[in-house]
C-alpha positions in Angstrom: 0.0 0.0 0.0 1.4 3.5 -0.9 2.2 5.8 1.6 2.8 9.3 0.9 6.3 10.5 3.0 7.2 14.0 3.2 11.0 14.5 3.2 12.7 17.6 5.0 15.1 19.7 2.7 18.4 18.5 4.8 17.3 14.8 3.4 16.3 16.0 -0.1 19.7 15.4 -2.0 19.0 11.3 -1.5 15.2 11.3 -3.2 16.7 14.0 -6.1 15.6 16.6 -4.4 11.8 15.5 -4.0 9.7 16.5 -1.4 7.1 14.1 -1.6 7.7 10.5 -2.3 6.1 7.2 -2.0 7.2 4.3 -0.2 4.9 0.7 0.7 4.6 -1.3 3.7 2.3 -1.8 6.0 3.9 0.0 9.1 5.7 2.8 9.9 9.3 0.5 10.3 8.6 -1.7 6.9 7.7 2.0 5.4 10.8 3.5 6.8 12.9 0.5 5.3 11.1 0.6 1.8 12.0 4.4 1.5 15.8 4.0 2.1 15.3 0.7 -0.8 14.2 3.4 -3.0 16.5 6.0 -1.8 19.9 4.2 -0.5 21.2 6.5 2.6 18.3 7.2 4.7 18.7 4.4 6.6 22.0 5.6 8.0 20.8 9.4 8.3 17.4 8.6 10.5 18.5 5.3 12.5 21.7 5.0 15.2 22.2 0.7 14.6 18.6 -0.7 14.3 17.1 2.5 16.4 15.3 5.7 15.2 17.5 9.0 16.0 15.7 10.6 18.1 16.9 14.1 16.5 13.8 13.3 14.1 10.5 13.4 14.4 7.9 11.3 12.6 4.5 12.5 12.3 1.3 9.8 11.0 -0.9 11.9 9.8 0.2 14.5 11.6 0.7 12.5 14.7 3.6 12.3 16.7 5.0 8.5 16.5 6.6 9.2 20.1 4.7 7.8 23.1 5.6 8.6 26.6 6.5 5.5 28.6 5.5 7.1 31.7 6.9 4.1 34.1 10.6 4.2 32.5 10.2 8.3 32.0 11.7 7.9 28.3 10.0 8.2 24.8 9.7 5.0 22.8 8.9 5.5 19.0 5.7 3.5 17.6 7.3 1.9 14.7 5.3 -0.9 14.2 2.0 1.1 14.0 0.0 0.4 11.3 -0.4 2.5 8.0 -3.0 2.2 5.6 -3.0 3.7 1.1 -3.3 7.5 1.6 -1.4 7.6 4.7 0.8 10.6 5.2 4.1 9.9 6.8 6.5 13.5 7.9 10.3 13.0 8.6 10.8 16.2 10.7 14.7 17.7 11.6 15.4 19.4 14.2 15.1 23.2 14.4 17.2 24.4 17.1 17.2 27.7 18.8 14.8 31.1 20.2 14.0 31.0 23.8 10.9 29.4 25.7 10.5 30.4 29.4 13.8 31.6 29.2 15.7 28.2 28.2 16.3 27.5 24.8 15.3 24.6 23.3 14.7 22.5 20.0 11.2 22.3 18.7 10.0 20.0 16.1 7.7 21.7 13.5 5.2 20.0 11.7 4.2 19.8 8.4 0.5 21.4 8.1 
C-alpha cells in the first residue's frame, strides 16, 4: 500500500531533491525501510544501529510516533504502527534555537 512521505530539505539530495515521495509497507518501520530501498542512505541518516535517532521526528498523519512510557520516563517511538494507502508519513529535523521560558530549546515543526 502506498504511503505518501514527506522529506525535510536536509534529506532532499537522497530522493533527487523531491519532497514528496512514496514508499509501501504496512507499518511505519517496513515504510521506513522501503523508502531508504528506494533511496539508498536514509537508513543511516534517521537510525543510530537498528534505532530511530531521536533528533527526528515522525509524524502519522500529523501525529507524533513518540509515546511517553510514563513508568521508564523515556519516549519509545511507535514503529510498528499500522499504516493504511493515503497515509501521510512526515520526517521532521530538528530546528534548534529562540527562547521558551527563558531556556532554549529544540522544537520539532510540523508539516501542516
Amino acid at each position: 500500500m502506498p504511503v505518501k512521505v514527506r522529506i525535510p530539505s536536509p534529506l532532499r539530495g537522497l530522493t533527487q531533491g523531491q519532497g514528496t515521495v512514496e514508499a509501501q509497507g504496512n507499518t511505519i518501520s517496513e515504510v521506513l525501510l522501503n523508502l531508504d530501498a528506494k533511496f539508498p542512505g536514509i537508513r543511516e541518516k534517521l537510525y543510530d544501529k537498528a534505532t530511530l535517532r531521536p533528533i527526528f521526528g515522525i509524524f502519522l498523519n500529523s501525529e507524533d510516533i513518540r509515546a511517553l512510557n510514563k513508568d521508564e520516563g523515556r519516549y519509545e517511538l511507535k514503529v510498528d504502527e499500522p499504516v493504511r494507502d493515503g497515509d501521510e508519513l512526515s520526517i521532521v529535523p530538528p530546528i534548534a534555537g529562540g527562547m521558551e521560558g527563558g531556556r532554549r530549546g529544540v522544537r520539532f515543526l510540523s508539516f501542516r
